[in-house]
LODRENTOR-217246 format. One record per residue (C-alpha): x, y, z; residue in three letters; residue number from 0. Coordinates in Angstrom, 3 decimals, m for minus. Layout:
! LODRENTOR-217246
+----------+----------+----------+---------+-----+
:     east :    north :       up : residuo : num :
+----------+----------+----------+---------+-----+
:        X :        Y :        Z :     ala : NUM :
...
+----------+----------+----------+---------+-----+
***
This chain:
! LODRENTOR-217246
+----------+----------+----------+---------+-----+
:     east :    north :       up : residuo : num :
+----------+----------+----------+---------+-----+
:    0.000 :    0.000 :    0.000 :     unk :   0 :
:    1.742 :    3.264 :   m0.914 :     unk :   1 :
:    1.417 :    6.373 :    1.015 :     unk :   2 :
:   m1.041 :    8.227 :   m0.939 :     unk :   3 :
:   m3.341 :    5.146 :   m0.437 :     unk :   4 :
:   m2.449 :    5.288 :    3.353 :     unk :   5 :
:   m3.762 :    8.577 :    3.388 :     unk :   6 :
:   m6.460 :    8.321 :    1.823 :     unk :   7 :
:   m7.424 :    5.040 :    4.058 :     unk :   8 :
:   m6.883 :    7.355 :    6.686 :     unk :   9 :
:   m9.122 :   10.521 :    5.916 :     unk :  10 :
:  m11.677 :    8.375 :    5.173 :     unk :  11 :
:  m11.836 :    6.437 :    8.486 :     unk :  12 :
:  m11.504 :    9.710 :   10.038 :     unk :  13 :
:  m15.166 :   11.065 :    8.176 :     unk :  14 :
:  m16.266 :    7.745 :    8.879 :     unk :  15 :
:  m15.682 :    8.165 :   12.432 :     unk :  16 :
:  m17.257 :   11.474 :   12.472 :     unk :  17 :
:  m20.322 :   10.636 :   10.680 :     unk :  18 :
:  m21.183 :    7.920 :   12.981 :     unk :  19 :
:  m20.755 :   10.605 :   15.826 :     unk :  20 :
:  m23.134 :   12.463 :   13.941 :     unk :  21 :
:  m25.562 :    9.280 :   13.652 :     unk :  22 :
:  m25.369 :    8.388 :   16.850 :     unk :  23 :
:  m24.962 :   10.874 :   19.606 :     unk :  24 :
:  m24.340 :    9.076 :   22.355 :     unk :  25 :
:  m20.762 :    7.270 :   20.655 :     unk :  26 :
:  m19.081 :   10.900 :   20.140 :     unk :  27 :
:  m17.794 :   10.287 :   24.178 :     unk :  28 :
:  m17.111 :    6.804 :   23.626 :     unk :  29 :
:  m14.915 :    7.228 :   20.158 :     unk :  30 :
:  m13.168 :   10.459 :   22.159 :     unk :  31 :
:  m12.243 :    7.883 :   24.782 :     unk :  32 :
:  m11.115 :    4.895 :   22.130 :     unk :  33 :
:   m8.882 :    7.573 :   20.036 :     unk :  34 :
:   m7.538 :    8.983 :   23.556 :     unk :  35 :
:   m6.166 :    5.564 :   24.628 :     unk :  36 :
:   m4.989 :    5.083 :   20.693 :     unk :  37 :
:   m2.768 :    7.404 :   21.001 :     unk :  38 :
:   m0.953 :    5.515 :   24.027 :     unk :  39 :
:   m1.111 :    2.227 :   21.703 :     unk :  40 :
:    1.067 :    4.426 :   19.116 :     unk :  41 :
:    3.676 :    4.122 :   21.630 :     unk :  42 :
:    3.143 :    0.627 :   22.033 :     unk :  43 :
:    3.383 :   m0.134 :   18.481 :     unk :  44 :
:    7.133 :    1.288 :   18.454 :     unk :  45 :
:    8.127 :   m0.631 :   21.439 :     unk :  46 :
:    6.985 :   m3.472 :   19.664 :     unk :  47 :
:    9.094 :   m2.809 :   16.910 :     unk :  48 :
:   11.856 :   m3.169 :   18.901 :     unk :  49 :
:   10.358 :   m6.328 :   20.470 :     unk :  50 :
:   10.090 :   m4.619 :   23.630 :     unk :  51 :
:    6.343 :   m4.808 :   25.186 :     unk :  52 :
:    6.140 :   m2.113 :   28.088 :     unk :  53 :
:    3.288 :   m3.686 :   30.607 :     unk :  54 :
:    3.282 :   m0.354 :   32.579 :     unk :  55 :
:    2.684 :    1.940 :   30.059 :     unk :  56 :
:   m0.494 :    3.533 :   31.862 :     unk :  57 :
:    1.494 :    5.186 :   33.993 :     unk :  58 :
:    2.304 :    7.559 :   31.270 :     unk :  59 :
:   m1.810 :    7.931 :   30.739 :     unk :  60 :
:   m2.222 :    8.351 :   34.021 :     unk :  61 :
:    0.417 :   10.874 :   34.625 :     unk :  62 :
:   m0.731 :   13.594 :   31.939 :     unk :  63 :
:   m4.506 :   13.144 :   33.450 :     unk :  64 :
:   m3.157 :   14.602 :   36.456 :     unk :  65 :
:   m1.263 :   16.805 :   35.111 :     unk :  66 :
:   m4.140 :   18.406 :   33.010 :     unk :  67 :
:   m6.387 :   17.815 :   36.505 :     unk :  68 :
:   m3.905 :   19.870 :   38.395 :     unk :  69 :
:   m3.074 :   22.427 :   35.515 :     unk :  70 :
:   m6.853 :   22.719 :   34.952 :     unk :  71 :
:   m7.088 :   24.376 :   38.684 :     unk :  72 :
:   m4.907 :   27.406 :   37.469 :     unk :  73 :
:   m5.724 :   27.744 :   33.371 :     unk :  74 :
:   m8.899 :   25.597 :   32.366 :     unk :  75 :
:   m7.567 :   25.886 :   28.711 :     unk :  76 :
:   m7.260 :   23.176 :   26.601 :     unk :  77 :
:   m4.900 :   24.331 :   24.125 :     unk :  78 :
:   m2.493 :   24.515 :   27.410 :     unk :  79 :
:   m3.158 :   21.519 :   29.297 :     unk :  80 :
:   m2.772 :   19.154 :   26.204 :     unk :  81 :
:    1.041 :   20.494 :   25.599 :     unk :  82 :
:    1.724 :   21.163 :   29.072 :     unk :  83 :
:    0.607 :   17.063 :   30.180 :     unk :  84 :
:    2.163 :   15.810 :   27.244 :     unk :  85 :
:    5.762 :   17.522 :   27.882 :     unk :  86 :
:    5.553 :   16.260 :   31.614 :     unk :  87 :
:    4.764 :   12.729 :   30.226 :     unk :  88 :
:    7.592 :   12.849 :   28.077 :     unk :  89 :
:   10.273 :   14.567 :   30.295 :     unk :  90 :
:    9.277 :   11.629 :   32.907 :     unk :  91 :
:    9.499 :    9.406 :   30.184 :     unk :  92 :
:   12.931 :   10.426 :   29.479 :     unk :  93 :
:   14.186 :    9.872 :   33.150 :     unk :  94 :
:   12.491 :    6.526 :   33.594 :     unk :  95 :
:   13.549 :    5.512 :   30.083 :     unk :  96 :
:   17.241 :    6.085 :   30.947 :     unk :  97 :
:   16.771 :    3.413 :   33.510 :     unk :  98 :
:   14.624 :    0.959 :   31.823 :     unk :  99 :
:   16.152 :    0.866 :   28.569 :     unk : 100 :
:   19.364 :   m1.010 :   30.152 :     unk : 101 :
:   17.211 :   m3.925 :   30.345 :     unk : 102 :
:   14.654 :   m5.996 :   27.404 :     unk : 103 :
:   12.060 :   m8.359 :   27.073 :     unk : 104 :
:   10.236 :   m9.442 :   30.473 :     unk : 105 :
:   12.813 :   m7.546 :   32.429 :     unk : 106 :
:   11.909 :   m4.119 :   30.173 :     unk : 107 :
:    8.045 :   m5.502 :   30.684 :     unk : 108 :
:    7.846 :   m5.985 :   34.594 :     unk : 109 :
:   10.277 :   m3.233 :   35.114 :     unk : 110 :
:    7.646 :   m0.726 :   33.347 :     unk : 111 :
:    4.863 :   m2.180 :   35.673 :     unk : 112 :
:    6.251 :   m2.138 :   38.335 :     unk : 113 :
:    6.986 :    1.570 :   38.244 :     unk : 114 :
:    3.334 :    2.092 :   36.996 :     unk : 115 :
:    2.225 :    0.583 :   40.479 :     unk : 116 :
:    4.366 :    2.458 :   42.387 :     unk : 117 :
:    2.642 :    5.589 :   40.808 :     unk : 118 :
:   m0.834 :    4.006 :   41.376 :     unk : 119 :
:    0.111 :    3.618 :   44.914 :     unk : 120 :
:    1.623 :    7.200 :   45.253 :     unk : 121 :
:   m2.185 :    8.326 :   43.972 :     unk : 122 :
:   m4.048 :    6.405 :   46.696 :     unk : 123 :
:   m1.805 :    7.354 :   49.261 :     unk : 124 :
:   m1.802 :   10.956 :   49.320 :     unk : 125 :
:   m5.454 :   11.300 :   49.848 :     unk : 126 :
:   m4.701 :   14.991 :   50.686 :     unk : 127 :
:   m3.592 :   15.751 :   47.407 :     unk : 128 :
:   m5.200 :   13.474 :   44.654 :     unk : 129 :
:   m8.081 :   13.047 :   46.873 :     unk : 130 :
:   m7.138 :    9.236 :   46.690 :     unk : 131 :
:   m9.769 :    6.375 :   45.063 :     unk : 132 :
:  m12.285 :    9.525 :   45.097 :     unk : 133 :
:  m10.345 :   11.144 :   42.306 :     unk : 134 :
:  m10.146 :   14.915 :   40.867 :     unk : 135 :
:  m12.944 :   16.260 :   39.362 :     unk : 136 :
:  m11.761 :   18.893 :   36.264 :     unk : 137 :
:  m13.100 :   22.564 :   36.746 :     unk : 138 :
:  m15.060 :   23.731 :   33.389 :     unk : 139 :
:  m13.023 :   24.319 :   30.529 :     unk : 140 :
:  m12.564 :   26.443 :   27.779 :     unk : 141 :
:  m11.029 :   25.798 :   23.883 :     unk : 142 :
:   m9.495 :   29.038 :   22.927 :     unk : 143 :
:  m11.438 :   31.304 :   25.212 :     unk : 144 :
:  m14.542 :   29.501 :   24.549 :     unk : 145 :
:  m16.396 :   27.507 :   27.242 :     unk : 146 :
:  m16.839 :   23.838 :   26.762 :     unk : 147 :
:  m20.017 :   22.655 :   27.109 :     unk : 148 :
:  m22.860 :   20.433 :   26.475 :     unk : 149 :
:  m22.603 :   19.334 :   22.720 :     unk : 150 :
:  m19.420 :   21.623 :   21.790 :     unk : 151 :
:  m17.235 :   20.285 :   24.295 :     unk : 152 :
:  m18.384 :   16.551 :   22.795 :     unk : 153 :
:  m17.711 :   17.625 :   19.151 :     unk : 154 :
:  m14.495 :   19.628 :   19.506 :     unk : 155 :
:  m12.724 :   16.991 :   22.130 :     unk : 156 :
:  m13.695 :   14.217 :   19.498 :     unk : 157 :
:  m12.263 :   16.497 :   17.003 :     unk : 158 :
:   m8.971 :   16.754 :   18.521 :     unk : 159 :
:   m8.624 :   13.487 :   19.484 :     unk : 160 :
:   m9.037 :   12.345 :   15.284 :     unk : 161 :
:   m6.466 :   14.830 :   14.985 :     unk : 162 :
:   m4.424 :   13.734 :   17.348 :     unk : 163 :
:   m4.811 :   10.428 :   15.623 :     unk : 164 :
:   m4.040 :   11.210 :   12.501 :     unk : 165 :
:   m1.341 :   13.217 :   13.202 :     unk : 166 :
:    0.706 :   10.898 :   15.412 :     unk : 167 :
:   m0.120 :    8.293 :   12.737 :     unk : 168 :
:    1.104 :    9.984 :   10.013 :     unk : 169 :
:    4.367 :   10.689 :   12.562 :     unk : 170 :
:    4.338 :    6.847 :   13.722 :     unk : 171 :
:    4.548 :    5.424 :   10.058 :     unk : 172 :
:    7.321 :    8.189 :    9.020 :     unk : 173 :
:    9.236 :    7.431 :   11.993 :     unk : 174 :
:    9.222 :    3.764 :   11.275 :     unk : 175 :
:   10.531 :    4.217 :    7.668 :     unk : 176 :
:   13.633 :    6.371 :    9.047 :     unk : 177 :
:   17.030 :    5.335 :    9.763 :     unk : 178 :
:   16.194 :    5.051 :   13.630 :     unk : 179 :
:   12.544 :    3.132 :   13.094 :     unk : 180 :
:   14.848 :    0.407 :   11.216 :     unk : 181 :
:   17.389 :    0.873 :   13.651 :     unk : 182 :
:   14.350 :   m0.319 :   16.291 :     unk : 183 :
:   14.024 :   m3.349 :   14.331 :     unk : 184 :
:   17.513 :   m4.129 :   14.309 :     unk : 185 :
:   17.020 :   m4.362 :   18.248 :     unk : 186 :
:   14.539 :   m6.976 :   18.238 :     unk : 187 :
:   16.581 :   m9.144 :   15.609 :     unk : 188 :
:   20.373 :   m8.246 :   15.802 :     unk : 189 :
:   21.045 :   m5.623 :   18.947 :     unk : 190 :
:   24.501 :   m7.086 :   18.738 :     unk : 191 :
:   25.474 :   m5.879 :   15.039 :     unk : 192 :
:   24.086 :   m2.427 :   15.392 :     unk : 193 :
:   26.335 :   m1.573 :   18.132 :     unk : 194 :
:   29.094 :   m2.860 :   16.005 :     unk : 195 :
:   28.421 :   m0.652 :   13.232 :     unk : 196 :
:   28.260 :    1.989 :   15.920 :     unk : 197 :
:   24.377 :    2.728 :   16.324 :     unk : 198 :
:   23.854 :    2.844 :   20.531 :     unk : 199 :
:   20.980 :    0.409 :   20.825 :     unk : 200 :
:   20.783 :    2.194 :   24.304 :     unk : 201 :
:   19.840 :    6.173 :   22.275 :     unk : 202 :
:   17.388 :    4.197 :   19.917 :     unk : 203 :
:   15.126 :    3.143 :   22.439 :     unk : 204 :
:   15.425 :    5.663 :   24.325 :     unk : 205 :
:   14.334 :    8.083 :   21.401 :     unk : 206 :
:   11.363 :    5.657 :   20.613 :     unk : 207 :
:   10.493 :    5.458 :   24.555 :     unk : 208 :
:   10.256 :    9.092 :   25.147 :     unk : 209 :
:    7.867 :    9.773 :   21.756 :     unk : 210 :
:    5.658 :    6.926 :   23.365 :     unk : 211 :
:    5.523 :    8.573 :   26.825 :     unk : 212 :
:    4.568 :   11.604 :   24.832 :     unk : 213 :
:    2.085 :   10.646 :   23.291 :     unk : 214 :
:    0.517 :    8.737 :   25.670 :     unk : 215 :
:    0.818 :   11.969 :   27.489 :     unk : 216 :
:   m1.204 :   13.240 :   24.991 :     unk : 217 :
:   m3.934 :   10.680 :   24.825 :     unk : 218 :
:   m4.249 :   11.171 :   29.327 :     unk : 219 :
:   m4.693 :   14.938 :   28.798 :     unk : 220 :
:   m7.954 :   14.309 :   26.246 :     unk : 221 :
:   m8.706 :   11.449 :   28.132 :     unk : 222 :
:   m8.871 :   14.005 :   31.413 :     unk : 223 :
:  m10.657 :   15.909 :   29.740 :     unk : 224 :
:  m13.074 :   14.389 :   28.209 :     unk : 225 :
:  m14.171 :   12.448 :   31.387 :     unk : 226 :
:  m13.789 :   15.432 :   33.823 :     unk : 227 :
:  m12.463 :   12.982 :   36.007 :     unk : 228 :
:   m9.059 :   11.225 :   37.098 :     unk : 229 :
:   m8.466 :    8.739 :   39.181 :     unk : 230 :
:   m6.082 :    6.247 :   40.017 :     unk : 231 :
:   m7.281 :    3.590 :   38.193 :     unk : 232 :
:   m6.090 :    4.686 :   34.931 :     unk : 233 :
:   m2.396 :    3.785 :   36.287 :     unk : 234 :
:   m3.602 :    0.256 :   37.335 :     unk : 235 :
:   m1.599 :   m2.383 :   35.729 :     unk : 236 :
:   m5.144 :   m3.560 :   34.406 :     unk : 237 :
:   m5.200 :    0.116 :   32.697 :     unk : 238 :
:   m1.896 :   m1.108 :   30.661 :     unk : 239 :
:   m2.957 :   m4.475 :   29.758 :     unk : 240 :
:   m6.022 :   m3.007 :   27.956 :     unk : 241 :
:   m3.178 :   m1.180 :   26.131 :     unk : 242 :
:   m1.839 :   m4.167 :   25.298 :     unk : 243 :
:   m4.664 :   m5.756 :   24.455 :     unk : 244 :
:   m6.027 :   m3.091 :   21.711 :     unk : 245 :
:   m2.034 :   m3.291 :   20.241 :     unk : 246 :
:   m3.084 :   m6.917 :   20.038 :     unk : 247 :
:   m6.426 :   m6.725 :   19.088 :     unk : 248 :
:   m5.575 :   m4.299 :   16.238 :     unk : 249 :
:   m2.727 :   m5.641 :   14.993 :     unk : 250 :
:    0.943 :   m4.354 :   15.714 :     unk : 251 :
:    1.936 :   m4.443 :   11.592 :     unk : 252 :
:    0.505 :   m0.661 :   10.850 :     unk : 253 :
:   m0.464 :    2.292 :   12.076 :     unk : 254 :
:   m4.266 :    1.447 :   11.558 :     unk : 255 :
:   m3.988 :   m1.233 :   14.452 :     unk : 256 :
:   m4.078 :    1.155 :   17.318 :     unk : 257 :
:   m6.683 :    3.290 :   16.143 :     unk : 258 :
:   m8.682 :    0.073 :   14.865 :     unk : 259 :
:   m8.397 :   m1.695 :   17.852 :     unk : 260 :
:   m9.007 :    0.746 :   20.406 :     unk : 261 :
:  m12.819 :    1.936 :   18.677 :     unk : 262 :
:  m13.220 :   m2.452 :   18.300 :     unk : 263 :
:  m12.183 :   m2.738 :   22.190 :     unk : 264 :
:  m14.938 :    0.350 :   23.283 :     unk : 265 :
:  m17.514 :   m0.249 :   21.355 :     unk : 266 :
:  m17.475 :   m4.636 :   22.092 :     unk : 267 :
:  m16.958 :   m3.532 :   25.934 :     unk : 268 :
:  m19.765 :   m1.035 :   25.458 :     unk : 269 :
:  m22.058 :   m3.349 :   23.956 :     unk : 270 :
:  m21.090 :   m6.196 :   26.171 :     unk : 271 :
:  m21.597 :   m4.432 :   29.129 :     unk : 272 :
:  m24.950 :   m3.284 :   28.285 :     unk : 273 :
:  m26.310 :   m6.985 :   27.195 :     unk : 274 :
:  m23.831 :   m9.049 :   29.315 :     unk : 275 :
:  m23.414 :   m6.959 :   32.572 :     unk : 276 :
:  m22.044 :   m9.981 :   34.628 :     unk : 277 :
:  m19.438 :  m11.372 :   32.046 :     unk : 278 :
:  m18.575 :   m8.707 :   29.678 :     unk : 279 :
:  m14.312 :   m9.380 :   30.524 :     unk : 280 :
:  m14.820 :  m12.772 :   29.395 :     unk : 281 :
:  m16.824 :  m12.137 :   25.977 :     unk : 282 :
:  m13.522 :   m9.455 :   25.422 :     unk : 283 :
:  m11.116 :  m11.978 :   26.649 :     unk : 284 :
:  m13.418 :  m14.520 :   24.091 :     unk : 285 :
:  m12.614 :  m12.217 :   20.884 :     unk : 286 :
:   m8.911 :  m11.743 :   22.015 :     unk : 287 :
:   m8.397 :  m15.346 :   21.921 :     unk : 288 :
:  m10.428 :  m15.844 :   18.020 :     unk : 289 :
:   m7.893 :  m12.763 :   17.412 :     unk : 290 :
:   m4.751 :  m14.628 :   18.292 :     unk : 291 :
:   m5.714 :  m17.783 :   17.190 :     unk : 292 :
:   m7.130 :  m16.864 :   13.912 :     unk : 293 :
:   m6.009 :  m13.655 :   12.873 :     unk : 294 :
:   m2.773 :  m13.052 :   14.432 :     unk : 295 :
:   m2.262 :   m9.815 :   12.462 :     unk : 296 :
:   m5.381 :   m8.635 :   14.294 :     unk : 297 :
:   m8.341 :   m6.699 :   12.821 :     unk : 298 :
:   m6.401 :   m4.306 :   10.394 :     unk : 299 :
:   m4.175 :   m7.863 :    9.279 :     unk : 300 :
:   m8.011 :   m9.689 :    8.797 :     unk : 301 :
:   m8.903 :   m6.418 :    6.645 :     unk : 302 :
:   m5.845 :   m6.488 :    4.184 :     unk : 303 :
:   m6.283 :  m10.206 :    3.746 :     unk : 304 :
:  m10.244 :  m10.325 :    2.571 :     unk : 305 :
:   m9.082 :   m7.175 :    0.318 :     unk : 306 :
:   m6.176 :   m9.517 :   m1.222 :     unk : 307 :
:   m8.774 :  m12.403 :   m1.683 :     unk : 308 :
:  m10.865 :   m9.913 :   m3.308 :     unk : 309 :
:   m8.349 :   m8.589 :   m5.782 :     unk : 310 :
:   m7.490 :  m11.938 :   m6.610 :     unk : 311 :
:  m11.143 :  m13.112 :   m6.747 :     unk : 312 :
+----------+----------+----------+---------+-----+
***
């Protein structure tokens, strides 16, 4: 698929999106909250790359939400909590990396979760600050002067958030194609040979680790405030395995996956809840196992192959 095609593929999921928000009301919050967490899968998908899962990512989620929840307190403005949670994600990001990168596979995994827990428990600790299990509520907000509410705030979060999507898609599949996105494959297959031909393996991952803090900083602060409410749940290690499980679900070959997965992930959980109150983890535990056992290039690998049948048809 060339790039034009990509982009086109892209645009048109995007007014596809939109138009179902416009069908159907109620799913604008629900696709904001998908494309929020798709944004942290983006990270995901580079770690991957470098065959490197990080099990703790949340933290990163979780970290910009109250960022933006404190922020919000002094300048209820979105164009300033967005940048300002996503450079805090990504300068903590860049400390944590420098640690965690030392180490790979389950090492790099449980190492990220653990740290994510020790945030979680930091949160439900200092009741007196993050008002503990209770949460923050967000104060009313404004977009560029103007106060979100009722409908506008649903339309122009959602907005942003396909934005967001597209943009840090468009940045994702770039990045991949560079020297240092095939330098992150050379990790997962030969570490060894790129540090003979004098590429750190070390800087590579660290470069690819920061970019996913940030934007899974990114996806915490629309997440925050789209909900109007963080608590410390969203740095739960069960907040990182759905991560993992929309990279899954969606497929970890393209950029499509995360986005793909994430609006699959809501809307079954929505829809399983709602008929299946009692045992709606195991009908999305049910489709991640038909996933991995019978499309292990998840939904957006399942796509390209009817299309190829198709053609060839």
């Amino acid at each position: 698929m060339t790039r034009t095609q990509e982009l086109l593929l892209a645009l048109l999921g995007a007014v596809l999106l939109l138009a179902l928000a416009w069908a159907v009301p109620w799913l604008r919050f629900v696709l904001t909250v998908a494309l929020a967490k798709s944004l942290a899968v983006f990270g995901i998908l580079l770690l991957l790359r470098a065959g490197q899962v990080s099990f703790g990512h949340a933290l990163y989620l979780a970290l910009a939400a109250y960022t933006a929840a404190f922020t919000a307190m002094l300048i209820p403005e979105a164009l300033i909590l967005l940048p300002v949670a996503a450079i805090a994600s990504a300068l903590v990001g860049l400390v944590v990396g420098l640690f965690v990168v030392r180490y790979r596979e389950i090492f790099f995994g449980m190492l990220n979760l653990a740290l994510s827990m020790v945030f979680y428990s930091l949160l439900e600790k200092f009741y007196s600050i993050t008002h503990g299990t209770d949460g923050m509520r967000l104060p009313p907000l404004r977009f560029a002067g103007i106060p979100l509410e009722g409908e506008f705030q649903g339309w122009v979060l959602l907005i942003l958030a396909v934005v967001l999507a597209l943009g840090f898609g468009a940045l994702v599949r770039i990045y991949l194609a560079s020297p240092m996105g095939q330098a992150l494959a050379g990790i997962k297959t030969r570490e060894t040979r790129l540090e003979f031909l004098g590429v750190p393996a070390r800087r590579v991952l660290l470069a690819a680790y920061v970019l996913a803090a940030l934007m899974a900083g990114c996806g915490g602060a629309v997440l925050a405030m789209t909900t109007r409410l963080v608590t410390p749940a969203l740095a739960y290690w069960t907040a990182s395995g759905e991560l993992v499980f929309i990279a899954i679900l969606g497929g970890a070959g393209s950029v499509f996956g995360p986005v793909i997965g994430a609006v699959a992930f809501e809307l079954t959980r929505v829809y399983a809840a709602a008929l299946v109150a009692d045992a709606w983890q195991l009908i999305l535990g049910s489709v991640l196992l038909l996933v991995i056992l019978f499309a292990p290039g998840g939904l957006w690998g399942m796509g390209k192959a009817l299309l190829s049948r198709r053609k060839i048809a």
